[in-house]
C-alpha positions, 0 to 999 in steps of 0.5 A: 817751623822752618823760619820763625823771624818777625819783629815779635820774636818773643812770639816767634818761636820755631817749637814748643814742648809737649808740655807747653802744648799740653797747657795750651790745649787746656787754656787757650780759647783761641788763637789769631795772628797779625801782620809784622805792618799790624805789630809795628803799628801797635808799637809806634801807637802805645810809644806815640800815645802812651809813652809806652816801649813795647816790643814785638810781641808785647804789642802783640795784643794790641795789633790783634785789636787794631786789625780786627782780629778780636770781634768785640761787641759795642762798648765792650772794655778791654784790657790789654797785657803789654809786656817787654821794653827790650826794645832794639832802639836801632831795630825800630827806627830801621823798620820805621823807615824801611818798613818790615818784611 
């Protein structure tokens, strides 16, 4: 990639290895994307509601379900890894208020 910034930077990054590739080829059924909006979203939800400080990209999955990106069938349970309290406290309150681009 030419750019790779988001606020999921642990996703964010602009290149891979083969060899990572190669896994992924093997393991992965599938692969969605959410929006940086979606990705903040997530953040404030798992710290409003369950005290829990994600980053970026440990509230990665959540956004996939918060905008739909998952098709789930009714009454489905889900489970979600979130991962990394590596959060910039300055960072996020500048996107709470001014928003992420």
């Amino acid at each position: 990639l030419e750019t790779a910034k988001s606020i999921a930077d642990g996703m964010a990054g602009k290149a891979g290895t083969p060899e990572t590739l190669e896994i992924m080829k093997r393991l992965v059924e599938d692969v969605v994307t959410v929006s940086e909006r979606g990705i903040l979203d997530a953040i404030l939800l798992l710290l409003t509601r369950a005290k829990i400080l994600a980053e970026g990209a440990g509230a990665g999955p959540l956004a996939a379900l918060i905008e739909r990106r998952i098709p789930l069938p009714a009454g489905s349970r889900v489970v979600l890894v979130v991962s990394g309290g590596n959060q910039d406290l300055d960072r996020l309150s500048r996107w709470i208020l001014e928003g992420v681009s």
